[in-house]
C-alpha positions as CSV (number, residue, x, y, z in Angstrom):
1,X,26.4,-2.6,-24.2
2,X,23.4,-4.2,-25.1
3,X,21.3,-3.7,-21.7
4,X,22.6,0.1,-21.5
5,X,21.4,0.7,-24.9
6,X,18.0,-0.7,-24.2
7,X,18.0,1.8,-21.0
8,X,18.4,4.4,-23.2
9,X,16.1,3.8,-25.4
10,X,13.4,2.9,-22.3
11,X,14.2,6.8,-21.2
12,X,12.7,7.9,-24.8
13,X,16.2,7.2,-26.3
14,X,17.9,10.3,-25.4
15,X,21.3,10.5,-24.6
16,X,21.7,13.2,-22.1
17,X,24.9,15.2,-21.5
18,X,26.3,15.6,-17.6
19,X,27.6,19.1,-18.1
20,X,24.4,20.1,-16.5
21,X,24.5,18.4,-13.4
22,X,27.7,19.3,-13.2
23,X,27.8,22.6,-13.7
24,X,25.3,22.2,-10.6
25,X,27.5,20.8,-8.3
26,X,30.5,23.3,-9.0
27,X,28.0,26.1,-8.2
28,X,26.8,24.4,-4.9
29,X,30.5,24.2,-3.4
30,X,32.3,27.0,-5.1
31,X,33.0,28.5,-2.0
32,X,33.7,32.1,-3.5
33,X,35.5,30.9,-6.9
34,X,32.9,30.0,-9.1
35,X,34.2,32.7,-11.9
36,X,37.5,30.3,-12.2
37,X,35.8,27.2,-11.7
38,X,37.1,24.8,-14.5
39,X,34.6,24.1,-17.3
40,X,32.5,20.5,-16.4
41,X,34.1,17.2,-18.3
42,X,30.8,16.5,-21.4
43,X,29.8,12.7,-20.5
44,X,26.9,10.8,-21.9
45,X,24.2,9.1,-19.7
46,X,23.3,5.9,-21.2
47,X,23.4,3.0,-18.6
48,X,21.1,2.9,-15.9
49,X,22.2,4.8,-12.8
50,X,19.2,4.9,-10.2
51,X,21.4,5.7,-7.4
52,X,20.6,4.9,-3.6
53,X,17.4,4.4,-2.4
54,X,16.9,4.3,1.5
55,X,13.9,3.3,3.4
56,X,11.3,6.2,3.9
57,X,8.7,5.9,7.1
58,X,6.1,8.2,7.1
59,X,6.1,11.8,8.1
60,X,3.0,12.9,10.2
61,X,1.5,15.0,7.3
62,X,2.1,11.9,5.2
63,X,0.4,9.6,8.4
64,X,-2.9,11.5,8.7
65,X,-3.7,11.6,4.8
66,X,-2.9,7.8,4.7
67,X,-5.6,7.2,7.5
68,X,-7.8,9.4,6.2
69,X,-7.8,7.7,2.9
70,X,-7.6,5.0,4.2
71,X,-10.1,4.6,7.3
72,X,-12.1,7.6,6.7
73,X,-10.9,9.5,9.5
74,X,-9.7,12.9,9.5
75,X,-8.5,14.1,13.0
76,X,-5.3,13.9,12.2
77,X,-3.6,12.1,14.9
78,X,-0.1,12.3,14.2
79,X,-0.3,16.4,15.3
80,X,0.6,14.8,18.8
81,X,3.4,12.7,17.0
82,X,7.1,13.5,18.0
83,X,8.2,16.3,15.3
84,X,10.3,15.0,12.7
85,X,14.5,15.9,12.5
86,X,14.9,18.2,9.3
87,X,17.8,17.2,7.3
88,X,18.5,20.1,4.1
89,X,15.7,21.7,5.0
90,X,12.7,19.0,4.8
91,X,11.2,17.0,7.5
92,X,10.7,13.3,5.1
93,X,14.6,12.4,4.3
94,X,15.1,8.9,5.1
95,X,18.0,9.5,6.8
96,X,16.4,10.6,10.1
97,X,13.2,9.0,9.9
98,X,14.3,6.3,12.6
99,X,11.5,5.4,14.9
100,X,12.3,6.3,19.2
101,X,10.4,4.6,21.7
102,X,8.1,7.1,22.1
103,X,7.1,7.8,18.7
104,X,6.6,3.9,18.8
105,X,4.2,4.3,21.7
106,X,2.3,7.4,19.9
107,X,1.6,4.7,17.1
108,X,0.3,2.4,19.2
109,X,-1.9,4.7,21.1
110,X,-3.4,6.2,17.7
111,X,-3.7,2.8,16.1
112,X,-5.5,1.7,19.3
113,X,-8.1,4.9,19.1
114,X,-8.3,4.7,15.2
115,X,-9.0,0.9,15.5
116,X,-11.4,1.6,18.4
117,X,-13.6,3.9,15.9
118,X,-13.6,2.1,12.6
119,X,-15.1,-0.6,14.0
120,X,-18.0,1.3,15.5
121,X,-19.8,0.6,12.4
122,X,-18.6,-2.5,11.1
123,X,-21.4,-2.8,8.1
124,X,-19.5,-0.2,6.5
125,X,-16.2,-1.1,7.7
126,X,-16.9,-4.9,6.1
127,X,-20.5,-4.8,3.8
128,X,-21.7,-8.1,3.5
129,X,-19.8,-9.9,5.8
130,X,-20.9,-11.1,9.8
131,X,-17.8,-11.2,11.8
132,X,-20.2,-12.9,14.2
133,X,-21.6,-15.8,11.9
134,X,-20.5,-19.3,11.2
135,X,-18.7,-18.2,7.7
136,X,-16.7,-15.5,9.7
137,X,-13.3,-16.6,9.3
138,X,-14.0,-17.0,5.3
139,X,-15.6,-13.6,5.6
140,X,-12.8,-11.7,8.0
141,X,-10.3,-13.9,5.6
142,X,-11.3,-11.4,2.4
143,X,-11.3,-8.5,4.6
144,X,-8.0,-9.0,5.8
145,X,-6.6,-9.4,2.1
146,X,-9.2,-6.4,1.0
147,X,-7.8,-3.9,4.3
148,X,-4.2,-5.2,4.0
149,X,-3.7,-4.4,0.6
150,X,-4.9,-1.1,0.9
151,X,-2.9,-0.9,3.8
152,X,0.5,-2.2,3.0
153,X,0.2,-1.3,-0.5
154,X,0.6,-4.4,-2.1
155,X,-1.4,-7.9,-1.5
156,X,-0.6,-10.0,1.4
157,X,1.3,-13.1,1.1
158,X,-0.5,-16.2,2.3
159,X,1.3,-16.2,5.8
160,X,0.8,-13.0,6.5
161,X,-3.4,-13.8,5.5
162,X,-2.8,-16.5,8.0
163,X,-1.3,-14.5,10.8
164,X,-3.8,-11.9,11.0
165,X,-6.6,-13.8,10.3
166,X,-5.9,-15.8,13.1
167,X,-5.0,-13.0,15.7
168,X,-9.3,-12.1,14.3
169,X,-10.1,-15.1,15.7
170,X,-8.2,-14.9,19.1
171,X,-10.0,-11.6,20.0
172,X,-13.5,-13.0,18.7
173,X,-12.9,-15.7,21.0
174,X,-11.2,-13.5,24.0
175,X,-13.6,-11.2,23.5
176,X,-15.8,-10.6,20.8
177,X,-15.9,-10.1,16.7
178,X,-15.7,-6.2,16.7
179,X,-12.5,-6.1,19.3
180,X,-11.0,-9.0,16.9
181,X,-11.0,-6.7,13.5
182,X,-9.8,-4.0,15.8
183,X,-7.0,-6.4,16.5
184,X,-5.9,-6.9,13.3
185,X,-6.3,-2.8,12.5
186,X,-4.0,-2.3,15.1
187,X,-1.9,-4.6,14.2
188,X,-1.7,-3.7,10.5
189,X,-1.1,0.4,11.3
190,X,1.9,-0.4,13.4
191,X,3.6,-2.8,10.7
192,X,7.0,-1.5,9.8
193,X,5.0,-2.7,5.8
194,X,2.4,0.6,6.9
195,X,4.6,2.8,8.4
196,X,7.7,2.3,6.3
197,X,7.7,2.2,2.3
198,X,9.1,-1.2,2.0
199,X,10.4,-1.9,-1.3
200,X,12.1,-5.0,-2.1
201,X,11.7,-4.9,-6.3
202,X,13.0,-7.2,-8.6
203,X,16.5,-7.6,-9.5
204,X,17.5,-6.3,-13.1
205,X,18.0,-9.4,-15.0
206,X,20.5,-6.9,-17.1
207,X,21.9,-4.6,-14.9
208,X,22.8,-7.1,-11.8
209,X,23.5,-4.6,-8.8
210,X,20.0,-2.8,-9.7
211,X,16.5,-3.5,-8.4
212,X,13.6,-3.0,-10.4
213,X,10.9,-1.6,-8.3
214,X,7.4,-3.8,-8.6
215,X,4.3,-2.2,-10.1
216,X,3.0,-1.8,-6.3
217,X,5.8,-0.3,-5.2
218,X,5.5,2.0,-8.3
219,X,2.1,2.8,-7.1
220,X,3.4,4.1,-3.6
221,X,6.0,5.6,-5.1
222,X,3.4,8.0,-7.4
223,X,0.9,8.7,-4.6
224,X,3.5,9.8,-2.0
225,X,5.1,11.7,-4.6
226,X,2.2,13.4,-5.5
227,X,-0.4,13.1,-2.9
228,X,1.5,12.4,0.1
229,X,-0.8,9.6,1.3
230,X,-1.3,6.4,-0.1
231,X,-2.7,5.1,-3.4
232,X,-6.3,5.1,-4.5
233,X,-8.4,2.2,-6.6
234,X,-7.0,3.2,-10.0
235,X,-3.0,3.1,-8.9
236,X,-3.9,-0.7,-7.0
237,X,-6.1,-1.7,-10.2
238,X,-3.0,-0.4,-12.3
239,X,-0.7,-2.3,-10.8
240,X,-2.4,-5.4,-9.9
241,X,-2.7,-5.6,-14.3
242,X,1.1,-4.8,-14.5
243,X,0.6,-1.2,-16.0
244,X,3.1,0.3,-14.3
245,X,5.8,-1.0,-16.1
246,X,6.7,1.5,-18.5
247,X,7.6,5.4,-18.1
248,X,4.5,6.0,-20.8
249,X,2.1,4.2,-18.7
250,X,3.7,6.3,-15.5
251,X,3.4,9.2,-17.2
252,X,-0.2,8.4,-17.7
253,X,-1.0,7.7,-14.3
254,X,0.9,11.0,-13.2
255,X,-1.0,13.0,-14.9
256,X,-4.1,11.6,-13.8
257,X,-3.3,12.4,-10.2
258,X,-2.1,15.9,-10.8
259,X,-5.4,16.6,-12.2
260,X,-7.3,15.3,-8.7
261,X,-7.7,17.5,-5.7
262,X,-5.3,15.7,-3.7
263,X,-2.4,16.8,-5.6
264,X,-2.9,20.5,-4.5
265,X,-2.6,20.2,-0.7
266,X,0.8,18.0,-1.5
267,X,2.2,20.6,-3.6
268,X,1.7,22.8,-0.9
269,X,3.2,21.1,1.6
270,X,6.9,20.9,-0.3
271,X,6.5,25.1,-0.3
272,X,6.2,25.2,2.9
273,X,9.1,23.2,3.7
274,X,11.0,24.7,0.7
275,X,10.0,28.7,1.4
276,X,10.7,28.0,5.5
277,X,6.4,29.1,5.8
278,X,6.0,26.3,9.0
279,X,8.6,29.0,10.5
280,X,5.4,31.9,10.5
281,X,3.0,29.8,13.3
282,X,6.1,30.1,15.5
283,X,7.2,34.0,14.7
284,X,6.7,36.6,17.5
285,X,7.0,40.2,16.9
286,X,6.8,43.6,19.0
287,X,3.5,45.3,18.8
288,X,5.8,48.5,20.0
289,X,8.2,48.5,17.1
290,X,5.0,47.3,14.2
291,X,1.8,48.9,16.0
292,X,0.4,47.3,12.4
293,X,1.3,43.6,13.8
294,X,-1.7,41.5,15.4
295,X,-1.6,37.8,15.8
296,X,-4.3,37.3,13.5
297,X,-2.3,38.6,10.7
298,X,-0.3,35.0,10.8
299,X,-2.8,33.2,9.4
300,X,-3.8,34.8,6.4
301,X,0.1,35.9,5.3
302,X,0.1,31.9,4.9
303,X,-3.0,31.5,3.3
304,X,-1.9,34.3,1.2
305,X,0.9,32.2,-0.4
306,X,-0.8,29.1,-0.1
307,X,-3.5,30.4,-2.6
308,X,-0.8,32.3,-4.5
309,X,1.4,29.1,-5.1
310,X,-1.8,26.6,-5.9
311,X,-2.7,29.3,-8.4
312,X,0.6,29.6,-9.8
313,X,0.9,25.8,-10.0
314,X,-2.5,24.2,-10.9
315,X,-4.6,27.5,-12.2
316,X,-2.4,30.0,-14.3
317,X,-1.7,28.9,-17.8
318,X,2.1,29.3,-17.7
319,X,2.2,27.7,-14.0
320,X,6.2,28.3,-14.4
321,X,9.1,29.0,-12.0
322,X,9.3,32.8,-13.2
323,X,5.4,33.4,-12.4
324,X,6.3,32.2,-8.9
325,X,9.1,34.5,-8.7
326,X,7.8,37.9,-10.5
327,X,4.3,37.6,-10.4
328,X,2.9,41.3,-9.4
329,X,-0.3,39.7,-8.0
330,X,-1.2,37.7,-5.2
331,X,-4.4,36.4,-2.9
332,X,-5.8,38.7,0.0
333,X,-9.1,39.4,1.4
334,X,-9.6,42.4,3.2
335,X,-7.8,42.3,6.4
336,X,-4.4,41.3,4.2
337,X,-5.4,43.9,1.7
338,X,-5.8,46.8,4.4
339,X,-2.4,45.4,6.1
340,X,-0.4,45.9,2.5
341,X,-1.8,48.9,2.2
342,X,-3.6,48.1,-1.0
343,X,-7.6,48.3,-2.7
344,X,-9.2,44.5,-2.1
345,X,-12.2,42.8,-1.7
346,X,-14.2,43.1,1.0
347,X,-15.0,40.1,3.4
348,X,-12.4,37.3,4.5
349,X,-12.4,35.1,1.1
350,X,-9.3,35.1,-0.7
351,X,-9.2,37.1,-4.2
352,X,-7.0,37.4,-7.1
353,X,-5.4,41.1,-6.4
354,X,-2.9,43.1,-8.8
355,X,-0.1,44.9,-6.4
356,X,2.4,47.7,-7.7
357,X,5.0,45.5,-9.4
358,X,7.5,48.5,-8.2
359,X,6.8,47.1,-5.1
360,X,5.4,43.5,-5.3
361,X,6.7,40.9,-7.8
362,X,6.3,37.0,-6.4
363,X,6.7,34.6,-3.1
364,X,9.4,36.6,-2.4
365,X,7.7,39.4,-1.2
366,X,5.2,38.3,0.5
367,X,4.2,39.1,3.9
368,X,4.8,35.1,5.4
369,X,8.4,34.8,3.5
370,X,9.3,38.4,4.9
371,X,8.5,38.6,7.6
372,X,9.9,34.5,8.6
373,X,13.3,36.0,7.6
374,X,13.3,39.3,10.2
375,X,14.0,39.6,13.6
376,X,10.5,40.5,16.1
377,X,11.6,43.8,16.2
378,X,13.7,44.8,12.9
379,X,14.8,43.4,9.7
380,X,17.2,41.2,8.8
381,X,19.6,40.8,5.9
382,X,21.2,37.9,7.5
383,X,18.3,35.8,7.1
384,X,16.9,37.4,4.0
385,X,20.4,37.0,2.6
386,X,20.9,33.3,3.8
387,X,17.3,31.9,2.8
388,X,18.1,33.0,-1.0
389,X,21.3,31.5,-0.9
390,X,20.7,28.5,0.2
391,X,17.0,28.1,-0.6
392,X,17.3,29.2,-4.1
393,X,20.3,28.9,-5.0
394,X,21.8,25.4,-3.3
395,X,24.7,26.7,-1.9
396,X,24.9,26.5,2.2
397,X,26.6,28.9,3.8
398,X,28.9,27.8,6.6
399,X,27.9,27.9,10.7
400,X,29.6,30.4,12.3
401,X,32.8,29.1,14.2
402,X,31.3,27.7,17.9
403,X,33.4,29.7,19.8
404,X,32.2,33.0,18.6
405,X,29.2,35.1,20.6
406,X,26.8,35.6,17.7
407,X,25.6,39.6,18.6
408,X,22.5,40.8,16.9
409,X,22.9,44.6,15.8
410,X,20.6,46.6,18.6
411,X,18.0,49.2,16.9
412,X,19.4,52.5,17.2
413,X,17.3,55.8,16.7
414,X,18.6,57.6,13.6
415,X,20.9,54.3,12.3
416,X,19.4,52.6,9.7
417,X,19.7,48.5,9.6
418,X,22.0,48.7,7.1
419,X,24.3,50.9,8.5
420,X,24.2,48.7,11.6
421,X,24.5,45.4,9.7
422,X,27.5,47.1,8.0
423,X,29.9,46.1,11.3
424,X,29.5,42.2,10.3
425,X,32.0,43.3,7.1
426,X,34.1,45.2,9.1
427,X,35.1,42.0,11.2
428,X,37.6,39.6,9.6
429,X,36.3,36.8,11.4
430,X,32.6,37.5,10.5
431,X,33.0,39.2,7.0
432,X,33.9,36.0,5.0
433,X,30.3,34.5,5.6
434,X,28.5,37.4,5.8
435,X,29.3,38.6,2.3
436,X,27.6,35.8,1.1
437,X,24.3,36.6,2.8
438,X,24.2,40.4,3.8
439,X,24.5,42.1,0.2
440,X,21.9,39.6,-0.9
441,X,19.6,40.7,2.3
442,X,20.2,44.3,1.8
443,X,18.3,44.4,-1.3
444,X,15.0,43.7,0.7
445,X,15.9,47.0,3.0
446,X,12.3,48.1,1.6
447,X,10.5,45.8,3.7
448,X,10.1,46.1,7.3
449,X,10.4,43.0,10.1
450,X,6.4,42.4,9.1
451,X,7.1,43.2,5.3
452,X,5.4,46.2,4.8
453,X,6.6,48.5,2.6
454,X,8.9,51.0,3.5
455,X,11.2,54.4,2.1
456,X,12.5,55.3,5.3
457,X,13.9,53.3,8.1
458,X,14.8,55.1,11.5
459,X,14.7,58.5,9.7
460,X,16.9,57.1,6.9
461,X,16.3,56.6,3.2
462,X,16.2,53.0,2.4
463,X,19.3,51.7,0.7
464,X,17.8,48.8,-1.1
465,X,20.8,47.9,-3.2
466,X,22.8,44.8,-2.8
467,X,24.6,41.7,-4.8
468,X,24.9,38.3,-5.2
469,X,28.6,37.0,-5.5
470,X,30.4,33.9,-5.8
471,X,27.4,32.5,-7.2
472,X,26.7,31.3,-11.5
473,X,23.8,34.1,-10.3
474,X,26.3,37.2,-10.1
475,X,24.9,40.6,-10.5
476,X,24.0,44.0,-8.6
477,X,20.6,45.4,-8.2
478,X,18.4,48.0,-6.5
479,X,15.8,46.4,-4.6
480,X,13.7,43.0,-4.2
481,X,12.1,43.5,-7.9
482,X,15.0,43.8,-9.8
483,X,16.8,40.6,-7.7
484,X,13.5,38.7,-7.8
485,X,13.3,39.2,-11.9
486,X,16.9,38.0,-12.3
487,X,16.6,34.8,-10.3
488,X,13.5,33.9,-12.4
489,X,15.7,34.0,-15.4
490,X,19.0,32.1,-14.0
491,X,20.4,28.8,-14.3
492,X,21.9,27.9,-11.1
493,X,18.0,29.0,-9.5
494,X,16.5,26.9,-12.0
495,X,18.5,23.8,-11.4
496,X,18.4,24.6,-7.6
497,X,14.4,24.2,-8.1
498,X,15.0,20.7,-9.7
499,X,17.6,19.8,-6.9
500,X,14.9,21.0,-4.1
501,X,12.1,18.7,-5.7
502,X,14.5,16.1,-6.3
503,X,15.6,16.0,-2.3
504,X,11.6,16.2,-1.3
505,X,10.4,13.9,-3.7
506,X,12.6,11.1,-3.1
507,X,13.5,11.9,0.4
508,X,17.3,12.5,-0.1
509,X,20.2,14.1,-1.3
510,X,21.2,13.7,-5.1
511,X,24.4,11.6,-5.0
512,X,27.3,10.9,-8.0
513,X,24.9,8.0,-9.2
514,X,22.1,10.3,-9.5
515,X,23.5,12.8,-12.6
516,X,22.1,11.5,-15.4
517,X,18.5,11.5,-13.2
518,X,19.5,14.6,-12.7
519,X,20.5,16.1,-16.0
520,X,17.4,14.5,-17.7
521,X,15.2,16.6,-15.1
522,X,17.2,19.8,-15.8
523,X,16.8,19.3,-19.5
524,X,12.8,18.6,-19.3
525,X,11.9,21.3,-16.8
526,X,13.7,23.4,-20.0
527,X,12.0,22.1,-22.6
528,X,8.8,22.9,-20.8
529,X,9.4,26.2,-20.2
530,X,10.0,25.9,-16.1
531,X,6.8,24.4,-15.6
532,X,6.5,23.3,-12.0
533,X,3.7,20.7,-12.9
534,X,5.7,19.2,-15.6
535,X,9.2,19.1,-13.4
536,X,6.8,16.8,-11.1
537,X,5.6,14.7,-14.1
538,X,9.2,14.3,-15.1
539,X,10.1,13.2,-11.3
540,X,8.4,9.9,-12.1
541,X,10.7,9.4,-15.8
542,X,14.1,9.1,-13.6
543,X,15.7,6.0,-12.9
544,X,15.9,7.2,-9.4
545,X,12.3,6.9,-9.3
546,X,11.9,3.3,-11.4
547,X,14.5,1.7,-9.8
548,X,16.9,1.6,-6.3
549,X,20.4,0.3,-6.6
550,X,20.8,-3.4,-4.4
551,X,21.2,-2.7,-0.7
552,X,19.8,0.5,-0.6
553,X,16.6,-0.8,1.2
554,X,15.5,-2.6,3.2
């Protein structure tokens, strides 16, 4: 009792209820009978409850900012890296970052070539020291605990000082000083300690079956979170001094680092994953159907958003979940703004724009999201309908059985792609899924495969109304706007948000063990009015974050 009511108080000394998270998890599986879903049993969370936390290697975006911060180098080698698995959407859960024998062979190869060039100029590489002199191995010794710390994110133990100062003096001796520091680069960017976030922590002297995570592996933790790459002099000063003990002293440090630039391209990087952008470098579509439609438009729809979402985030004083969702502005320069058919700037650089908010409100009509979720050659309410559902509202719709032939609706002069899409219903086997997604989908009708606007389609008026059923989101509207306004404004959206940051930022699925983490975020990102920056701050309060239950890595 004692060590669950000193958690509590280490968590501000809130008690927070389950019903939340909860009320979360009934709306993720209702499966089409959320209006009779039993009311969620009220618990307390007092005890601490980290849950699981599995091993996390790298990603490649993750690689190449590491290096760069690292080494100085900035040509990204892990863009010839194997493509990571997606699991729930993102490419970093720990669950499929397992290394294949190739992938293995790509890190040798880039640690080889990123080796090869930091010791081109070893004066900068190692000032003061002469690799070459007689007080090299004292020299190389302070280099190896200076590079390795940076490297493995926590100060070498003595055998490991040994090892690589030793494999220094084997190249020196095969060859010469600057191949032996290449040696021990090489050897210290293929360590499972730099590719993988080890974390061993320190057991709980309380709570026996819980690790406490070091102040290093605090320090990881942060600048993964929040930078993607790995931590700078402040976060390794910060924990080397044991001030990265407390969730005041995180929260510090967290907002410190969401104030740097580095922040920004993270941020970034988890909407792109979440709103399915790294789909629009791989879209095709026919010039015949959208005579509008040039490859060069790809581009700048994602540079579109990405200034749109930075904005929202870092720039725009509410930098909440609705102004992502409604906003009835966005970023264009003047290509974008000719291709919406809208006044802009003139030039190529990206400008703050007000758009018709009868036609315009948020991500969710924009150009890259759009046109990701259409076919090349028409529409789609299938995937419009389906990214919704499961993208913003945490419920996954079901494969299609594998026996049936999936048939796309062929464009037919004078039928518009409603009336088309309307045979999915009329099929037993097909209309159980695809009332989930289509009535959602139908509601952007007004916006064509590329997402430009639209009032007729094949000769047909637009029928841009739709619904969202079997959801805690429930409602009919007429058109995008009116659905985009009343997602902004719902529960099971909101808490979907904290679910999606949740599964990015600590590389996995929320579990049981996770609820009070869980509820605590939901009841934060509340109390700060849905703002996205704060939900991040808040990421780094959860036990989940502070701690890993035993066995849960290595």
């Amino acid at each position: 009792m004692e060590g669950s009511q000193r958690r509590a108080q280490d968590r501000g000394g809130r008690r927070f209820p389950a019903t939340a998270f909860a009320a979360l998890l009934v709306a993720g599986v209702c499966g089409g009978a959320c209006e009779d879903a039993p009311a969620p049993v009220d618990s307390a969370c007092g005890a601490l409850s980290p849950g699981g936390a599995p091993i996390r290697r790298m990603t490649r975006f993750e690689y190449n900012n590491t290096v760069r911060d690292l080494l100085g180098d900035d040509t990204q080698p892990a863009r010839a890296f194997v493509p990571e698995e997606e699991v729930l959407g993102y490419n970093n859960q720990a669950a499929a970052l397992g290394v294949t024998q190739s992938l293995a062979e790509q890190y040798m190869k880039a640690a080889e070539r990123l080796a090869e060039q930091a010791v081109v100029d070893l004066d900068t590489l190692m000032p003061g020291c002469d690799a070459e002199g007689e007080d090299a191995l004292s020299c190389v010794d302070g280099f190896v605990r200076g590079f390795g710390r940076r490297a493995f994110r926590r100060p070498l133990d003595a055998g490991e000082v040994a090892r690589f100062t030793e494999l220094f003096g084997w190249g020196r001796e095969a060859y010469d000083a600057p191949t032996g520091i290449a040696l021990v680069i090489q050897g210290m960017l293929q360590s499972p300690h730099f590719l993988y976030r080890v974390e061993l922590g320190m057991p709980d002297p309380v709570e026996k079956d819980v690790v406490q995570l070091s102040h290093y592996e605090i320090a990881s933790r942060l600048s993964y979170l929040l930078w993607s790459s790995m931590p700078d002099e402040a976060l390794f000063d910060a924990a080397e001094a044991g001030q990265l003990g407390t969730p005041g002293e995180i929260r510090a440090m967290a907002e410190r680092m969401l104030e740097d630039p580095r922040a920004r391209p993270a941020v970034l990087e988890f909407h792109r994953q979440w709103l399915e952008l790294k789909h629009v470098d791989l879209m095709t579509k026919d010039p015949g159907t959208y005579p509008a439609y040039e490859e060069g438009l790809r581009p700048l729809w994602l540079a579109e958003t990405e200034a749109f979402v930075e904005h929202v985030v870092f720039d725009d004083p509410a930098g909440d979940l609705t102004t992502l969702l409604t906003a009835p502005y966005s970023f264009l320069n003047e290509d974008l703004a000719a291709f919406y058919g809208v006044p802009g700037p003139e030039g190529e650089a990206f400008t703050r724009v007000d758009l018709d908010p009868a036609q315009r409100a948020g991500v969710l009509t924009h150009a890259s999201v759009l046109a990701t979720q259409a076919k090349p050659n028409q529409s789609s309410p299938i995937h419009r309908g389906k990214f919704v559902r499961e993208r913003l509202l945490c419920d996954l719709v079901p494969p299609p059985p594998a026996n049936l032939p999936i048939v796309v609706p062929e464009v037919q002069p004078g039928v518009s792609t409603r009336e088309r899409f309307a045979q999915h219903r009329e099929s037993l086997t097909c209309a159980g899924c695809h009332e989930l997604m289509d009535p959602i989908g139908y509601t952007f009708e007004h916006y064509d495969g590329i997402g430009q606007w639209r009032d007729m389609d094949q000769g047909q008026p637009v029928d841009a109304t739709g619904e969202v059923k079997r959801t805690h989101a429930n409602g009919s509207f007429d058109g995008a706007i009116e659905l985009a306004h009343h997602l902004a404004e719902n529960e099971q959206v909101r808490q979907c948000v904290v679910s999606q940051w949740f599964r990015y930022g600590y590389g996995r699925a929320e579990k049981e063990e996770d609820h009070c983490s869980m509820v605590s975020l939901q009841q934060a990102f509340a109390e700060s009015g849905y703002n996205i920056k704060a939900l991040l701050v808040e990421l780094t309060q959860t036990d989940a974050f502070r701690y890993r239950r035993q066995g849960g890595t290595p």
